[in-house]
DSSP file (Angstrom, degrees, kcal/mol; ACC not computed):
  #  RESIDUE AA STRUCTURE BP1 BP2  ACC     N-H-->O    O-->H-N    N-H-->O    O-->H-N    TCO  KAPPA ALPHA  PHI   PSI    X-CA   Y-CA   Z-CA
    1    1 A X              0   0    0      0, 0.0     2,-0.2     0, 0.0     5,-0.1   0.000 360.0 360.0 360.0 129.7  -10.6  -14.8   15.0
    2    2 A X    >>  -     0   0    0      1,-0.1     3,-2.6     2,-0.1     4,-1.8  -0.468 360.0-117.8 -96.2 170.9  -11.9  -13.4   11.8
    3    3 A X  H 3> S+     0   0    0      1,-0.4     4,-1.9     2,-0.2     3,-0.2   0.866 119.6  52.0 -63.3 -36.7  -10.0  -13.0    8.9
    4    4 A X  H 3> S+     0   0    0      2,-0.2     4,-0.6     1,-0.2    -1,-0.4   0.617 107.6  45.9 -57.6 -13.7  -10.9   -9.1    9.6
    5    5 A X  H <> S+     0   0    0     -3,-2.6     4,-1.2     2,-0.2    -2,-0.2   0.474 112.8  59.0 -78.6 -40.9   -9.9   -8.9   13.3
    6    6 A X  H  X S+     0   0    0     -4,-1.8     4,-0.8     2,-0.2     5,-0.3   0.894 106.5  45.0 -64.3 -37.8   -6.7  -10.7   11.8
    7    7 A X  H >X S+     0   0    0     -4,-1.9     3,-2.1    -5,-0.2     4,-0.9   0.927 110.4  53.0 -34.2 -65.3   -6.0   -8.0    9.4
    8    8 A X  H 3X S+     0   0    0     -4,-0.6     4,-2.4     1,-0.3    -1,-0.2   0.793 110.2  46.3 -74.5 -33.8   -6.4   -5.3   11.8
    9    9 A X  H 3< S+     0   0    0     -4,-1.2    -1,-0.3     1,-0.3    -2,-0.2   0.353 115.4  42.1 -97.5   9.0   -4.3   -6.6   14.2
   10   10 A X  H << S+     0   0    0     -3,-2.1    -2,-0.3    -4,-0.8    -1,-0.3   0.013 116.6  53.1-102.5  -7.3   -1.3   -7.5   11.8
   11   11 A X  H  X S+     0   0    0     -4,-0.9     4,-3.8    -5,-0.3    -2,-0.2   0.961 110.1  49.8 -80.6 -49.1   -2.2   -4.0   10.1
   12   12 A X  H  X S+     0   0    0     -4,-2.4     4,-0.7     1,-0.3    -1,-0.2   0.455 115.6  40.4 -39.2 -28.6   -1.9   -2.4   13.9
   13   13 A X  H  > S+     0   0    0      2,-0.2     4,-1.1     3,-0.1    -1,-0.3   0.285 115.4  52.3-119.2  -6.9    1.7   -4.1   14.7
   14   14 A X  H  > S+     0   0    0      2,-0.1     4,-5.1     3,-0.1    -2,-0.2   0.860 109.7  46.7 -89.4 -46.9    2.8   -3.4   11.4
   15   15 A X  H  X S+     0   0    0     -4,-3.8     4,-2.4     2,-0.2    -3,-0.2   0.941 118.4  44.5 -32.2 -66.7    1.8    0.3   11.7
   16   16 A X  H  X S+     0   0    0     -4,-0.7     4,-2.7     1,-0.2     3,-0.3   0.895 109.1  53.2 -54.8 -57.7    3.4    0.3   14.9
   17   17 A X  H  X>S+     0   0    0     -4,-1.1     4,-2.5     1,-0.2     5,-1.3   0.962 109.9  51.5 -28.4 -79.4    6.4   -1.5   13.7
   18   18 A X  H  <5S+     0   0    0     -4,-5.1     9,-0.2     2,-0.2    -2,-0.2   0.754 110.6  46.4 -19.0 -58.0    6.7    1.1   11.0
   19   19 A X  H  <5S+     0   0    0     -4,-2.4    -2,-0.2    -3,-0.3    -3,-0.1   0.996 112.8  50.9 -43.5 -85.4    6.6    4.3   13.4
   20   20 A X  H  <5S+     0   0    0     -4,-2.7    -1,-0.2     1,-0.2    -2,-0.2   0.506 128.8   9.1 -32.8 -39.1    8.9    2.9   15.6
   21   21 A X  T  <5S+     0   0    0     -4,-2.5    -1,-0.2    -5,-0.1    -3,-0.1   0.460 102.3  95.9-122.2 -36.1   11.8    1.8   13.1
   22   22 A X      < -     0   0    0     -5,-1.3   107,-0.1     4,-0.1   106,-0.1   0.037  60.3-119.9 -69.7 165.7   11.1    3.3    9.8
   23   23 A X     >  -     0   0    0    105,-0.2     4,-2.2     1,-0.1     5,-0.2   0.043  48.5 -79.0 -78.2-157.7   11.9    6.1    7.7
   24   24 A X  H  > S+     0   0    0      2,-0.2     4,-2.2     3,-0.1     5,-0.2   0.984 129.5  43.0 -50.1 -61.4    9.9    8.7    6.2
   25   25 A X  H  > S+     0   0    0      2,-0.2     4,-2.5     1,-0.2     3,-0.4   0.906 112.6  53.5 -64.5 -40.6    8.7    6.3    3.2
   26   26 A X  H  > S+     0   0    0      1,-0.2     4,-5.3     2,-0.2    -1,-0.2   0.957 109.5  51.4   8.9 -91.4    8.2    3.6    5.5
   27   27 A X  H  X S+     0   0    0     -4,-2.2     4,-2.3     1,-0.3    -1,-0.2   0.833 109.1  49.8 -35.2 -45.7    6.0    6.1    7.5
   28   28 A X  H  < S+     0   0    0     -4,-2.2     4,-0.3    -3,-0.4    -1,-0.3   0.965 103.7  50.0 -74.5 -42.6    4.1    7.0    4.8
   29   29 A X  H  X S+     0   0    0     -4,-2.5     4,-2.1     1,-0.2    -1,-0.2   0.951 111.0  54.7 -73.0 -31.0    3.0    3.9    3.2
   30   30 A X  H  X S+     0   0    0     -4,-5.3     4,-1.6    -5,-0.3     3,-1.3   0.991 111.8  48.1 -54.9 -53.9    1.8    2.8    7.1
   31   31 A X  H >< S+     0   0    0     -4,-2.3     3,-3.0     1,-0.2     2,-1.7   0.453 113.0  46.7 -25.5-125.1   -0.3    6.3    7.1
   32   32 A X  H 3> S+     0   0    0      1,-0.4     4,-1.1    -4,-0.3     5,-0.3   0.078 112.4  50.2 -34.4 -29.8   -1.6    5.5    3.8
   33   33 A X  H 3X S+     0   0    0     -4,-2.1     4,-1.5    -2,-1.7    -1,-0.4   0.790 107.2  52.0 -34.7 -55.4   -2.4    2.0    5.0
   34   34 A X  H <X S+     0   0    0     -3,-3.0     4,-1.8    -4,-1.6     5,-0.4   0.982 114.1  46.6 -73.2 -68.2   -4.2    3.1    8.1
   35   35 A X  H  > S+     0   0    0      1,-0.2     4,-2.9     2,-0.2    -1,-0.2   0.679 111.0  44.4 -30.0 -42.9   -6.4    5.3    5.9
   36   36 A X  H  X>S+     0   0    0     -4,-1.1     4,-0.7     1,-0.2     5,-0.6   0.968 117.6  53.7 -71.6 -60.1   -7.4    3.0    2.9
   37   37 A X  H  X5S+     0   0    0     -4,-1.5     4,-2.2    -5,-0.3    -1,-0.2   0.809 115.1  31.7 -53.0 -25.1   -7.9    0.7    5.6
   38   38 A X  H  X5S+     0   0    0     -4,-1.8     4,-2.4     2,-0.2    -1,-0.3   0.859 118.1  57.8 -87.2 -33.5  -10.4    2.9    8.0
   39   39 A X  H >X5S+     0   0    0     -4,-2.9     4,-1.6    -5,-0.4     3,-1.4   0.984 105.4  51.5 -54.6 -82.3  -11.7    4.5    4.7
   40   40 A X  H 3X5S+     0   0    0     -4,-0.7     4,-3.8     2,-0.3    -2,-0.2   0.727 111.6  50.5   8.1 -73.0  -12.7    0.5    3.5
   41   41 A X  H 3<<S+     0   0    0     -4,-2.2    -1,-0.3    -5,-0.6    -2,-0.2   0.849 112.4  42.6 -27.4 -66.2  -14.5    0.0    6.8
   42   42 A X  H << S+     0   0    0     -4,-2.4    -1,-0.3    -3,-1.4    -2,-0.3   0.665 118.3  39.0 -69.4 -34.2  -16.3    2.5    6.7
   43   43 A X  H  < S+     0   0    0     -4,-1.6    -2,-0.2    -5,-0.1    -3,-0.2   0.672  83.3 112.7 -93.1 -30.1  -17.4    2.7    3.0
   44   44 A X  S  < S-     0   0    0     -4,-3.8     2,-0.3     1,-0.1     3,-0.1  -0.042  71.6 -95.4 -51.3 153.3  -18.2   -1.3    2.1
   45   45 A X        -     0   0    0      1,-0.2    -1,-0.1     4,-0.1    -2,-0.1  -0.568  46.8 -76.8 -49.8 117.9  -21.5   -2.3    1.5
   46   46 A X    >   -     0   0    0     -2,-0.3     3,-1.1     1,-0.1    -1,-0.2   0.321  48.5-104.2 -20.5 134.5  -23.8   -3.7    3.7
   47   47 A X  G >  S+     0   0    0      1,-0.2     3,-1.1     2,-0.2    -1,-0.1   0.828 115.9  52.8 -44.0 -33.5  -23.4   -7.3    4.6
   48   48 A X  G 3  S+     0   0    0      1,-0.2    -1,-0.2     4,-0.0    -2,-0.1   0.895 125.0  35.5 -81.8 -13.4  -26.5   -9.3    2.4
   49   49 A X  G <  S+     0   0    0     -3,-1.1     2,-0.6     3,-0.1     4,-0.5   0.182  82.2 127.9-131.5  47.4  -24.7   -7.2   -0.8
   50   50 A X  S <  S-     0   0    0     -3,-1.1    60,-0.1     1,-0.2     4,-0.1  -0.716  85.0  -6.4-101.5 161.2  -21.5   -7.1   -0.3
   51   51 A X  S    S+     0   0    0     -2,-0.6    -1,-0.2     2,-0.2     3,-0.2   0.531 101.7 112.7  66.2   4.2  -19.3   -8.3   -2.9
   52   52 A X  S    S+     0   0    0      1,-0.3     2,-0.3    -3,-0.1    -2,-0.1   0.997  92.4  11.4 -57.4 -63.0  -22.5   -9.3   -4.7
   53   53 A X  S    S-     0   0    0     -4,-0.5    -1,-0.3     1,-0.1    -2,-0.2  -0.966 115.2 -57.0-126.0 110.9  -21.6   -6.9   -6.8
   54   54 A X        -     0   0    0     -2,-0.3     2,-1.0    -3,-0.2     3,-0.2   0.813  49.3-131.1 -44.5 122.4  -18.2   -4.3   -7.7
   55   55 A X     >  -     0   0    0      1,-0.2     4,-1.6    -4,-0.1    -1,-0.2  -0.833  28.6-173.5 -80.4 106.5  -17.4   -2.3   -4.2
   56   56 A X  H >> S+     0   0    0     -2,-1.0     3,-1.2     2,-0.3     4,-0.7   0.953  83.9  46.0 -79.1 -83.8  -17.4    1.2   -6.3
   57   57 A X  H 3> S+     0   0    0      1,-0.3     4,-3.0    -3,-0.2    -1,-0.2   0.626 111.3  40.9 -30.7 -42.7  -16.3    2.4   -3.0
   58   58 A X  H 3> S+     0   0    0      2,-0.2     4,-1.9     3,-0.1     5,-0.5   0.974 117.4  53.9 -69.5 -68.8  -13.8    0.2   -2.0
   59   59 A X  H <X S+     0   0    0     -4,-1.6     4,-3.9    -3,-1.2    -2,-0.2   0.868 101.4  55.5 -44.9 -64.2  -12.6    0.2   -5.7
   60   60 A X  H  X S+     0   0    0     -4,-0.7     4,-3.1     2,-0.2    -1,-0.2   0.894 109.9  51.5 -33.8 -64.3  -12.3    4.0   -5.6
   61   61 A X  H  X S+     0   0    0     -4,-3.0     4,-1.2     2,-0.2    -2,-0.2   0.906 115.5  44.8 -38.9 -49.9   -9.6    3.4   -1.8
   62   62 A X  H  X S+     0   0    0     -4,-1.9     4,-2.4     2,-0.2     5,-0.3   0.951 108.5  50.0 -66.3 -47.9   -7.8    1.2   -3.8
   63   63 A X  H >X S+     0   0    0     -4,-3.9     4,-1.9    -5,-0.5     3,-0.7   0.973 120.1  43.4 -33.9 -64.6   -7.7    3.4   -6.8
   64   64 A X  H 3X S+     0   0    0     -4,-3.1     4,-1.5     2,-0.3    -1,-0.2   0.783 108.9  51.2 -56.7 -30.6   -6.5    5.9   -4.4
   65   65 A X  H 3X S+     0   0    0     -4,-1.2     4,-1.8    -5,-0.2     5,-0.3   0.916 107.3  59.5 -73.9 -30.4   -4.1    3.9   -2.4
   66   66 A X  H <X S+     0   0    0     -4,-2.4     4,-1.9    -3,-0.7     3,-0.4   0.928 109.1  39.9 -84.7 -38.0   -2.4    2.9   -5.7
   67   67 A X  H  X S+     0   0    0     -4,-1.9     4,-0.5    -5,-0.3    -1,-0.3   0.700 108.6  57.5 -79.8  -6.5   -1.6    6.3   -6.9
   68   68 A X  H  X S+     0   0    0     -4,-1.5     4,-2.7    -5,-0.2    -2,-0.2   0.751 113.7  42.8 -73.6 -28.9   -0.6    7.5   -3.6
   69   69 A X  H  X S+     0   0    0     -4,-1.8     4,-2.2    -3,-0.4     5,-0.3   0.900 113.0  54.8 -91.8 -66.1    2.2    4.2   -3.8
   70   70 A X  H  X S+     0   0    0     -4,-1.9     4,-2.8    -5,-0.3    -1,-0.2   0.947 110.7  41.4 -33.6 -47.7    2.9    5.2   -7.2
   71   71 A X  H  X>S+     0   0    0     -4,-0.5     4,-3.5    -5,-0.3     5,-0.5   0.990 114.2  53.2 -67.2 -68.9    3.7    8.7   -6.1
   72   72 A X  H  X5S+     0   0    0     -4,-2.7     4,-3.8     1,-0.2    -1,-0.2   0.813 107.0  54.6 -35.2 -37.4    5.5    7.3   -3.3
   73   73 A X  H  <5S+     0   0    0     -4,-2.2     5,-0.3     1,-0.3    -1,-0.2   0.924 103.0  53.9 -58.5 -55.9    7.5    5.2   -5.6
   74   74 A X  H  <5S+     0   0    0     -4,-2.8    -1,-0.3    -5,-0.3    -2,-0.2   0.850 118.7  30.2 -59.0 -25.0    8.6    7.7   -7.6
   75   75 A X  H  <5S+     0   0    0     -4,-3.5    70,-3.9    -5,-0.2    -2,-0.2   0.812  92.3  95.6-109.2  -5.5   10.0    9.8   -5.0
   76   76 A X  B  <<S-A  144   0A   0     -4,-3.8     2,-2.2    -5,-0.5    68,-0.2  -0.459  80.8-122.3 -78.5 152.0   11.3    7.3   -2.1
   77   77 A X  S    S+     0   0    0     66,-4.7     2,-0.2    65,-0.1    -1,-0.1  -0.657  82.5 140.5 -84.5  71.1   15.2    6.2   -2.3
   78   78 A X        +     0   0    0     -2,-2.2    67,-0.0    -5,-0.3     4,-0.0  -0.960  54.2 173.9-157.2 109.0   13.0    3.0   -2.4
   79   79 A X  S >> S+     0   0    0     -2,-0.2     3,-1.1     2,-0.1     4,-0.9   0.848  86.7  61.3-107.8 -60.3   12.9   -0.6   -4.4
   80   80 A X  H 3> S+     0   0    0      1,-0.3     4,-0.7     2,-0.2     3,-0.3   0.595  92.7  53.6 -79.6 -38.0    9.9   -1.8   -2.3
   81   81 A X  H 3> S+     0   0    0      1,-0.2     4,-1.4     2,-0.2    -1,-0.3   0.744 103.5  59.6 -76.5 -18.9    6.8    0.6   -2.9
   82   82 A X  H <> S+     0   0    0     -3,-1.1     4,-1.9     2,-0.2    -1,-0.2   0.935 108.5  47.8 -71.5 -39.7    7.1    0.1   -6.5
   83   83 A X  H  X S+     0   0    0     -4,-0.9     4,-1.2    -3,-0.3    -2,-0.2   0.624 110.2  45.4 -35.5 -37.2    6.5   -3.4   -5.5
   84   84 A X  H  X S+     0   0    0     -4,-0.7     4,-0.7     2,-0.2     5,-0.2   0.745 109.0  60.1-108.0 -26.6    3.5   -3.0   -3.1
   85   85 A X  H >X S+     0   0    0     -4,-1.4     3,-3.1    -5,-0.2     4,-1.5   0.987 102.9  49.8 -78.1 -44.4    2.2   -0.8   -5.8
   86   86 A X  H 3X S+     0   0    0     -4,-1.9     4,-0.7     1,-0.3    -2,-0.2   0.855 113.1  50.4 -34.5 -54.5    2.3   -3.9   -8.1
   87   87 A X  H 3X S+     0   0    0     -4,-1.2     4,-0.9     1,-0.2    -1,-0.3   0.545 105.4  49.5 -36.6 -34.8    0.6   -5.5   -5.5
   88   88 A X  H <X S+     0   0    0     -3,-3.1     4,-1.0    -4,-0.7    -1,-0.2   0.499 105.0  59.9-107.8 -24.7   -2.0   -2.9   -5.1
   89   89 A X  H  X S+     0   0    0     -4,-1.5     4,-1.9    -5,-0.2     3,-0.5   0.881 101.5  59.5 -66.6 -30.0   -2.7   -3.1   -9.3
   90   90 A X  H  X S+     0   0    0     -4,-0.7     4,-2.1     1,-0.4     5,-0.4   0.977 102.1  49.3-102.4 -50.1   -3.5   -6.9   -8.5
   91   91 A X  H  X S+     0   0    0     -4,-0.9     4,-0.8     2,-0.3    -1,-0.4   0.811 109.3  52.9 -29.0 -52.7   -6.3   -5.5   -6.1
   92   92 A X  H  X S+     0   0    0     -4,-1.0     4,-2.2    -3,-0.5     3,-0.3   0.888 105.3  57.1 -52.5 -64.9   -7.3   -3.4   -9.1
   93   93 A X  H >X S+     0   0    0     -4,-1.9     4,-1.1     1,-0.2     3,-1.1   0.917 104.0  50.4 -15.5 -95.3   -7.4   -6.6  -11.2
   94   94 A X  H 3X S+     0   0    0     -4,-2.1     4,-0.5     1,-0.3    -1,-0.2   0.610 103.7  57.3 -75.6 -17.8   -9.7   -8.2   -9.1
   95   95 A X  H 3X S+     0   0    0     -4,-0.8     4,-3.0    -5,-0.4    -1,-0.3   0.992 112.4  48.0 -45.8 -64.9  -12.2   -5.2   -9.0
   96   96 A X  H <X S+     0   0    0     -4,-2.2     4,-2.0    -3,-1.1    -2,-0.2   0.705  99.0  59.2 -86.4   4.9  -12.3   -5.5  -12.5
   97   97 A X  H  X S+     0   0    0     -4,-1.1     4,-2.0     2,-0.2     7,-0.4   0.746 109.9  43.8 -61.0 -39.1  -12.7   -8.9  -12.9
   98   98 A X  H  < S+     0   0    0     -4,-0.5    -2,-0.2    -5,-0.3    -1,-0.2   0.875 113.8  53.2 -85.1 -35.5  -16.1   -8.9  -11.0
   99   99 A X  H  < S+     0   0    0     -4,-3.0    -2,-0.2    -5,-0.2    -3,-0.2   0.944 109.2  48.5 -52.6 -40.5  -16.8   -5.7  -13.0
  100  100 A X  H  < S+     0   0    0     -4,-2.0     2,-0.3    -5,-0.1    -3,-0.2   0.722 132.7  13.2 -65.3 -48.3  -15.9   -8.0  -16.3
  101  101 A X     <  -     0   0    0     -4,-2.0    -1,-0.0    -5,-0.1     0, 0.0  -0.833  58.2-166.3-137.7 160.0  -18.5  -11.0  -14.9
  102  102 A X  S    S+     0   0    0     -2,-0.3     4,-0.2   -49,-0.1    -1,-0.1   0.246  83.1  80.4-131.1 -19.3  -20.6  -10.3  -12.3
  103  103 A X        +     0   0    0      2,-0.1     2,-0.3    -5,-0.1    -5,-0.1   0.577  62.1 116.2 -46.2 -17.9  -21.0  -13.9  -12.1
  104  104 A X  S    S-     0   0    0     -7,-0.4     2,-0.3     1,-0.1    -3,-0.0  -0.482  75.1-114.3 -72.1 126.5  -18.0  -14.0  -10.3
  105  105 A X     >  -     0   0    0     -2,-0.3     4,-1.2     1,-0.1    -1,-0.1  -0.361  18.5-125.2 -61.4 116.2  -18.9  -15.3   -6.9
  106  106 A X  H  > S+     0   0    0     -2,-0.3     4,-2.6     2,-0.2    -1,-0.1   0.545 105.5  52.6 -50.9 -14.2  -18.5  -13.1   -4.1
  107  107 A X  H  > S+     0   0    0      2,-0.2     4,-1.7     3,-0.2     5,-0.3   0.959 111.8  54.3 -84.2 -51.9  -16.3  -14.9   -1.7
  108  108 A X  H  > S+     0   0    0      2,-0.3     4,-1.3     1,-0.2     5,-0.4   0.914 112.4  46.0 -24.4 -81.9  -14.0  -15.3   -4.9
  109  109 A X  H >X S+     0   0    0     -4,-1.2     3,-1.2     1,-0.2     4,-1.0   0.786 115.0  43.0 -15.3 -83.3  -14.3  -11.7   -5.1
  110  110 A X  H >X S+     0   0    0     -4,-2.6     3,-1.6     1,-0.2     4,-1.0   0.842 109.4  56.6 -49.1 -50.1  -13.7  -10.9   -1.7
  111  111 A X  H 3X S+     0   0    0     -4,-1.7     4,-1.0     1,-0.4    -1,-0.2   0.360 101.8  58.1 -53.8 -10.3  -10.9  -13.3   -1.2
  112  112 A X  H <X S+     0   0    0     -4,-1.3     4,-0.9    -3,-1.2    -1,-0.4   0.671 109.9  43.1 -97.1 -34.3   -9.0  -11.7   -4.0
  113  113 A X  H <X S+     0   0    0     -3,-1.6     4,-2.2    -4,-1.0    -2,-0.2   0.962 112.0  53.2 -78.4 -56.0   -9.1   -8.4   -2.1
  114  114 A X  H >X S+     0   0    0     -4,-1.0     3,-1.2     2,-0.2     4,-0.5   0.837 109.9  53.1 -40.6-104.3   -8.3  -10.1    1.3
  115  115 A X  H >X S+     0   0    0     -4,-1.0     4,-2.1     1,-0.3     3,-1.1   0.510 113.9  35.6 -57.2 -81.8   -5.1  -11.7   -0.3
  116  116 A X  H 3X S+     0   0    0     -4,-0.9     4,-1.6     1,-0.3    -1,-0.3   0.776 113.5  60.7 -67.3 -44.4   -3.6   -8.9   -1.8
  117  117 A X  H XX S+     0   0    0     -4,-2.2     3,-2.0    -3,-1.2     4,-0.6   0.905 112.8  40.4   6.7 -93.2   -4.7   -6.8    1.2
  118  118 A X  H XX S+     0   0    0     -3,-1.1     3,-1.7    -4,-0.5     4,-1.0   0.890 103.6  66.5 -39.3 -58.7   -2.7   -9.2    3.2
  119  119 A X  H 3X S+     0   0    0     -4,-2.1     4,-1.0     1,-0.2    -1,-0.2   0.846  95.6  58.6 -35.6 -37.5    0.4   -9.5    0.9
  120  120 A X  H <X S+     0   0    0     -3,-2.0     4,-0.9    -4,-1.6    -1,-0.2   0.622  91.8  67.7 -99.4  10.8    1.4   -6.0    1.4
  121  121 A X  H <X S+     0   0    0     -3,-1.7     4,-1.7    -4,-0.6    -1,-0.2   0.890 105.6  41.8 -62.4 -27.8    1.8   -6.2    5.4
  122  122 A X  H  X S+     0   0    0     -4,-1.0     4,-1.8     2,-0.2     5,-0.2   0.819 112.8  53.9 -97.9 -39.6    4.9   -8.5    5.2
  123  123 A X  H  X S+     0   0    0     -4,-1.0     4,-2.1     1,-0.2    -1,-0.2   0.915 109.8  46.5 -61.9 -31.1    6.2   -6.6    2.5
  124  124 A X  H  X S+     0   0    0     -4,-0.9     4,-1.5     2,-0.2    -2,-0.2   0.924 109.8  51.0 -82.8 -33.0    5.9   -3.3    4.5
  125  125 A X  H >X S+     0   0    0     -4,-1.7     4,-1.7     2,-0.2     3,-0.6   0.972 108.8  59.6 -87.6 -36.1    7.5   -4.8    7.9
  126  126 A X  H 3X S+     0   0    0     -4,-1.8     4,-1.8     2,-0.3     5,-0.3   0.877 104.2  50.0   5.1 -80.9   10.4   -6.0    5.4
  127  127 A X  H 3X S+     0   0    0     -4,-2.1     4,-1.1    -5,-0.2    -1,-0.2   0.769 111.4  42.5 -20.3 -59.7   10.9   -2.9    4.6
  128  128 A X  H <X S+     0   0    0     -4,-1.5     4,-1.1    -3,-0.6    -2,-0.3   0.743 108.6  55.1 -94.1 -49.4   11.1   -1.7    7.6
  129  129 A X  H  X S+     0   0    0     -4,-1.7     4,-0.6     2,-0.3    -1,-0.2   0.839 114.0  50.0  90.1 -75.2   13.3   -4.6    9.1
  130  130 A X  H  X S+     0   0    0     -4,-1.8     4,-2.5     1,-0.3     3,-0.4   0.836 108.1  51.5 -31.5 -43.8   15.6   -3.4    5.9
  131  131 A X  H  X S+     0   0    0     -4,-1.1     4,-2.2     1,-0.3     3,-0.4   0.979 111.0  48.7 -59.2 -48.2   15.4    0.5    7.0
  132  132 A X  H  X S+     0   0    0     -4,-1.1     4,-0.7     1,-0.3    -1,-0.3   0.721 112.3  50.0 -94.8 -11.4   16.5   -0.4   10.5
  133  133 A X  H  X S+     0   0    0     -4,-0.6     4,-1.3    -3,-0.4    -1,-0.3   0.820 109.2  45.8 -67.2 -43.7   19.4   -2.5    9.2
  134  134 A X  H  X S+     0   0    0     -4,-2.5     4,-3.1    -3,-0.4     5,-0.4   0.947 119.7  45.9 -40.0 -76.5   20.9   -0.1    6.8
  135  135 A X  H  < S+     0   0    0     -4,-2.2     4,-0.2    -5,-0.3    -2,-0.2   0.682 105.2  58.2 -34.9 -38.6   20.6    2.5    9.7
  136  136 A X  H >< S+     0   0    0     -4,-0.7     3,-0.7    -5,-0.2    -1,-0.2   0.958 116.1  32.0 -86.6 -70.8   21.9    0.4   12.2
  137  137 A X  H 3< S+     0   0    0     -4,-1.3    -2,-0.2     1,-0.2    -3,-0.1   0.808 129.9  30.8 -70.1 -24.7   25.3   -0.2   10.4
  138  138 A X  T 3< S-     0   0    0     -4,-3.1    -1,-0.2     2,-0.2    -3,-0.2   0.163  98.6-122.7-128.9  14.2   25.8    3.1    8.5
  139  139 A X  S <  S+     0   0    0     -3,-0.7     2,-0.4    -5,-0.4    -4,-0.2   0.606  80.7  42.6  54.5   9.1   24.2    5.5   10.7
  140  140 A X        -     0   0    0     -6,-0.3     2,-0.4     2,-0.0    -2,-0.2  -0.998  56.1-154.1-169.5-171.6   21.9    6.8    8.3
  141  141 A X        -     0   0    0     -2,-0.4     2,-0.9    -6,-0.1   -10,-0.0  -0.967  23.5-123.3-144.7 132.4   19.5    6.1    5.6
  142  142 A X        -     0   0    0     -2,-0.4   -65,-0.1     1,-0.2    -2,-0.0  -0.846  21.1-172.3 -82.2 112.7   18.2    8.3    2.4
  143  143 A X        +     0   0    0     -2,-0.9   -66,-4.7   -67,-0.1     2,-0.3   0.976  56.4  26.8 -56.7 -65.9   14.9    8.7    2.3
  144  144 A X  B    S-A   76   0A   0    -68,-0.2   -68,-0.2     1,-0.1   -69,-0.1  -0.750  79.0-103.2-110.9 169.4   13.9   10.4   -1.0
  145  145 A X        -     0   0    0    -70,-3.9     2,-0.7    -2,-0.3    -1,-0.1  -0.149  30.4-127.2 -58.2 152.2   15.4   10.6   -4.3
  146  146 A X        -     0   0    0      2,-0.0     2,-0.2    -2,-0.0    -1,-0.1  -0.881  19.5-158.1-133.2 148.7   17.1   13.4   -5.3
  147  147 A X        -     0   0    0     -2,-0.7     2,-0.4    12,-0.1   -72,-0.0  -0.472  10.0-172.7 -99.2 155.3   16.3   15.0   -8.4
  148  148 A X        -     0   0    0     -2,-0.2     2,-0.1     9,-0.0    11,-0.1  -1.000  22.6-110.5-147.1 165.2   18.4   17.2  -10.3
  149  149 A X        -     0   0    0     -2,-0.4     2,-0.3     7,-0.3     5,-0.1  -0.464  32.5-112.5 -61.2 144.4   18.2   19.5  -13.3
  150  150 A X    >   -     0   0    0      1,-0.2     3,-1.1    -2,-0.1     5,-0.5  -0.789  28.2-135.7-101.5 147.1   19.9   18.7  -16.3
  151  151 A X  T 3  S+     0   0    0     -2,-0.3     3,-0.2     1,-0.3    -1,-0.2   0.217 101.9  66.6 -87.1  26.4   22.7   21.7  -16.4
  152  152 A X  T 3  S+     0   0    0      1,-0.1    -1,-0.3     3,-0.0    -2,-0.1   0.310  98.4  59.4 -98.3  16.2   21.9   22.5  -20.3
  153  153 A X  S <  S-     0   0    0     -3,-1.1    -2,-0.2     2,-0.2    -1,-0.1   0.243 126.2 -97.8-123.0  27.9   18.7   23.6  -18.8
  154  154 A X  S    S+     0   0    0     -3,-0.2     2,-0.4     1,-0.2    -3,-0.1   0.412  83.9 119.1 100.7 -23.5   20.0   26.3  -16.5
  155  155 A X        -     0   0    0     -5,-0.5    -2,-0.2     1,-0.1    -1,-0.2  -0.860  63.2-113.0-101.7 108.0   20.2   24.8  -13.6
  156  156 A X        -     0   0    0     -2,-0.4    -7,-0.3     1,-0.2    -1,-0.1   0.141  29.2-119.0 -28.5 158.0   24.0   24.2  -11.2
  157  157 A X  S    S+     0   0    0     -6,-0.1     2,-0.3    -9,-0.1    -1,-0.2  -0.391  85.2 103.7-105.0  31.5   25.1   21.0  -10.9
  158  158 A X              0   0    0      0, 0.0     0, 0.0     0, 0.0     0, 0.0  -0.951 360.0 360.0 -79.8 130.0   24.8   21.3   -6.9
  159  159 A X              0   0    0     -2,-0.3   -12,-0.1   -11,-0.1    -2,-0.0   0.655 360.0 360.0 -67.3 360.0   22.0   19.6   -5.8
């Protein structure tokens, strides 16, 4: 099996995984998984140049995925997407490192995208693991943060 077919089919049981147990942020970051990932597919460069040279496109999903996980970060009652967004900078790294040298080989290239890729599946069913553990003893979980006003600024002190 190739290392794409492996992907897809730990991305696919991870997804699932997600649905099934997790919460909202949970949920999201699988969405946001399945996208980047179908986006990816679809957008690389033909096989005799890919990774030859920086996947704009591919670079652009990850760009995207990483401020959607940033976002996420900020608002999920969450330790772990600030994490996979770390994760998701390292991806960013390795764009520009082939951007930096173009000398940089292309299975180096790709293999630095595949790894990080990879990295954040186990970290998301983790998560998820967590969510259904919390839940499971305390009957509930909080999903997002909750923001409040500061009360010189007008605002009650009820959330």
């Amino acid at each position: 099996m190739g290392y794409r077919n492996l992907f897809i089919a730990l991305l696919v049981a991870t997804v699932a995984y997600a649905f099934r147990i997790g919460g909202r942020p949970e949920r999201w970051a699988a969405a946001m998984f399945v996208i980047a990932g179908l986006l990816t597919l679809l957008l690389h460069s033909p096989w005799p140049v890919r990774y030859v040279g920086v996947e704009t496109s591919v670079l652009v999903v990850d760009a995207a995925l990483l401020i959607a996980l940033l976002a996420l970060a900020l608002h999920a009652d969450r330790f772990w997407p600030l994490a996979m967004a770390a994760l998701q900078t390292m991806a960013i790294a390795a764009h520009a490192a082939k951007a930096l040298d173009l000398r940089l080989g292309a299975g180096a290239y790709q293999q630095a995208l595949v790894f990080w890729s990879y990295a954040t599946l186990p970290l998301l069913a983790l998560a998820v693991w967590r969510h259904g553990r919390r839940s499971a003893r305390g009957g509930g979980d909080r999903d997002w943060s909750i923001y409040r006003e500061h009360p010189d600024q007008g605002a009650s002190e009820t959330p």
